[in-house]
N, C-alpha and C positions, 0 to 999 in steps of 0.2 A: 411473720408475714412479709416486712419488708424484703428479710435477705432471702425468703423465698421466690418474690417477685424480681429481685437481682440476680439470682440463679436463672431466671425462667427469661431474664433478660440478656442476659450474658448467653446461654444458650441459642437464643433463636439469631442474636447477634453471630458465633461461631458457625450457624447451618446456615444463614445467607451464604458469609463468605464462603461456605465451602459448593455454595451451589455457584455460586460467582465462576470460582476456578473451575468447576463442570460446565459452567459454558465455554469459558478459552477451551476447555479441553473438548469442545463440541465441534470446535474449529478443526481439529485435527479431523475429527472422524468427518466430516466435511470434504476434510483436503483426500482424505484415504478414497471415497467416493468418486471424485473429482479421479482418480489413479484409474481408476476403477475404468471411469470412459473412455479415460486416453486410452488404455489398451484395450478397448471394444472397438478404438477408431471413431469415436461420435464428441467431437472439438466441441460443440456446443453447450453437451452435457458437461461436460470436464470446465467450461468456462461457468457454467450456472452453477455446480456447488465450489468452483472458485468465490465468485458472488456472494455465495453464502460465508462461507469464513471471513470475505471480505468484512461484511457484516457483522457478523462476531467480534472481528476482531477491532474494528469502528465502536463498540460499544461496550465491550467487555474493560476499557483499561477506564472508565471514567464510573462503570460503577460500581470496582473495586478501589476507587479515589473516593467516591460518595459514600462506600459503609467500610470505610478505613480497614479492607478484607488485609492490608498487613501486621494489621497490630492484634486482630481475632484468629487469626492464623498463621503463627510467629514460625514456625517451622516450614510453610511451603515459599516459596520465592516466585512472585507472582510473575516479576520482571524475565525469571530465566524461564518460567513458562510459556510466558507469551513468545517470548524468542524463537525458542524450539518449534513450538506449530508454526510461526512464522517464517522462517526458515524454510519448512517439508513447503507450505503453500505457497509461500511467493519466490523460492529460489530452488527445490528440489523439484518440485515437481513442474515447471516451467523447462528447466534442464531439461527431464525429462520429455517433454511434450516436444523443445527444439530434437532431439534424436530421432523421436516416434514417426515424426509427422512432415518430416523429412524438410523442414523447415527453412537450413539452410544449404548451398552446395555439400555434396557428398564427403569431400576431402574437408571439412571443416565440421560436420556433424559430431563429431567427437570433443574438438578442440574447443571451441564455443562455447557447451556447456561446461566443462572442465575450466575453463575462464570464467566463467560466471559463478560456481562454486567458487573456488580460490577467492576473488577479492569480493564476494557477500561473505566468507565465512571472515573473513581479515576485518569487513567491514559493520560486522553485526559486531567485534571484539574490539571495535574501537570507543576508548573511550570519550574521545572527539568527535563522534561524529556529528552530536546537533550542537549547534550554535547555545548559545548561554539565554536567548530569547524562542528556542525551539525550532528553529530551520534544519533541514536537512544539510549537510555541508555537501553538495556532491548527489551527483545523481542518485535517491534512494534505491537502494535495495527491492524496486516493484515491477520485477520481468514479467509477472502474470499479466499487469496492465498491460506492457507492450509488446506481448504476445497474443492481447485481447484485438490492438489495435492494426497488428499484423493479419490476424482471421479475419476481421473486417474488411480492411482493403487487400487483402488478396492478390500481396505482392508477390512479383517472382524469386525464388530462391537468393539472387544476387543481391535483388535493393532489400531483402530479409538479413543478410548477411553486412551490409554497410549501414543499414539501421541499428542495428544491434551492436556492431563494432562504435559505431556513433556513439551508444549510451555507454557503450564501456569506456571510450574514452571522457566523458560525460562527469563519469567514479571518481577521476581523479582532480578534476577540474572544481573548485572550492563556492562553485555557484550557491546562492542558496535557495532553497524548495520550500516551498509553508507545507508544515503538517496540518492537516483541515482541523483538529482537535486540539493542537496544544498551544498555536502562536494567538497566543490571548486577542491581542489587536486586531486581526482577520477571524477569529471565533467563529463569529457569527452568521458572515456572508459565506465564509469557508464551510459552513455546514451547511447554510441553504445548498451553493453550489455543490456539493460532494451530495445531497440528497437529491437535488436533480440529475447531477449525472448516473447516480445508480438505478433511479425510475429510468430516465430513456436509454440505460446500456440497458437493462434488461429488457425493455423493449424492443431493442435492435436486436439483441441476440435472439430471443421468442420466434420475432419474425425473421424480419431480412433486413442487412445495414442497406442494399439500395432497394430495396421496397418500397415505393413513390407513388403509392395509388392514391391517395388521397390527402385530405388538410391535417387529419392526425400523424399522417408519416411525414410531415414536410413538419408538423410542430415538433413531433420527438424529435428528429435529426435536428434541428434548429435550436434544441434546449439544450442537446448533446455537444454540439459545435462551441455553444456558448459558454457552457461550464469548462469546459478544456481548454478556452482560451484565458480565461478567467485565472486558471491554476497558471495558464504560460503567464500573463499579462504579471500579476504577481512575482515570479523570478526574473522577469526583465527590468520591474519597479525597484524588488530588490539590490538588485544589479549597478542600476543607475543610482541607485541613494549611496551604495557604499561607493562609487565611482566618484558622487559629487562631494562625502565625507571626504573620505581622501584627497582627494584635489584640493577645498578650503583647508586641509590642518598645513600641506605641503605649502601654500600661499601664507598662510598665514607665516610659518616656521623662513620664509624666503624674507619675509617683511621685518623681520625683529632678526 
């Protein structure tokens, strides 16, 4: 009876994890959907099952940490799973949407994306890219955000095009970025804020980002404002702490 109850254990243990990896893979058929709109030309639909992967993909790596889906599932590599849907969602099909949606000047519609391939794929194959405490080194690999943030303000072709160039110079620049899930010390606020900004992005997207009729539209936008500053406020803290390490070891090392 015992090693019955250890079979029946081990078991239902091997069908989590395997339902685990069907959700990241739920992400993809998310992101297919998401394709699906852009070439119906409906940006909003194509951003709301972005959203959705987004979500998936927010929740899916912490409860393959919780029922240890590596060691029940030795054969699948959950890491180069995530990557992959990762990849189509937040850098293939963004690509795509800048060519669709005519997003940037015409003579650059090509080249843009094809830049933004090249150094995500160089970038997702780095083994450096987060910090030993979980930062991003370098602007992350998340064009769908800032192609969320472009359909929002509803800039012209040119400031599309030096925003973008912006972030790509951004790639190389060794800033650091808090991942809302992994930099243990921000954990916590980092998930409030990342659960606020997904309630009022979807509510901005639902309705309208200047849609101002009322105390609820002025609260969403106001909770939206504030979780995005939150995430900048965080790389500029960053920033200044490794500025002010720096500077005390250089004094110190002047002093002896």
């Amino acid at each position: 009876m015992s090693n019955f109850n250890k079979i029946n254990k081990l078991n239902l243990k091997v069908y989590i994890s395997w339902c685990i990896h069907l959700l990241t893979c739920s992400g993809l058929v998310a992101g297919f959907l998401s394709l699906i709109n852009v070439f119906e030309n409906n940006q909003a639909g194509a951003f709301l099952w972005l959203g959705v992967a987004l979500i998936i993909d927010a929740v899916d790596g912490s409860l393959a940490r919780k029922f240890e889906v590596a060691k029940n599932v030795k054969n699948i590599d959950g890491k180069m799973l995530d990557s992959v849907i990762d990849f189509f969602n937040y850098i293939i099909i963004p690509s795509i949407m800048i060519y669709w949606f005519d997003i940037v000047p015409m003579y650059f519609e090509i080249v843009i994306p094809l830049i933004i391939l090249v150094i995500s794929a160089i970038s997702y194959s780095n083994n450096n890219l987060m910090s030993s405490d979980n930062f991003y080194k370098g602007f992350p690999c998340i064009w769908n955000i800032l192609l969320l943030y472009i359909y929002f303000f509803d800039f012209n072709s040119i400031a599309n095009l030096f925003l973008i160039l912006f972030c790509i110079i951004l790639k190389f620049i060794p800033l650091k970025y808090v991942h809302p899930l992994r930099v243990k010390k921000y954990k916590i606020q980092s998930t409030i804020f990342m659960a606020l900004w997904f309630i009022s992005t979807l509510k901005l997207l639902i309705t309208s980002f200047f849609k101002l009729d009322n105390l609820y539209d002025y609260l969403f936008i106001t909770i939206w404002v504030i979780s995005n500053f939150y995430f900048i406020f965080l790389t500029i803290y960053e920033l200044l702490i490794d500025i002010f390490k720096s500077t005390s070891i250089k004094l110190k090392k002047l002093q002896f």
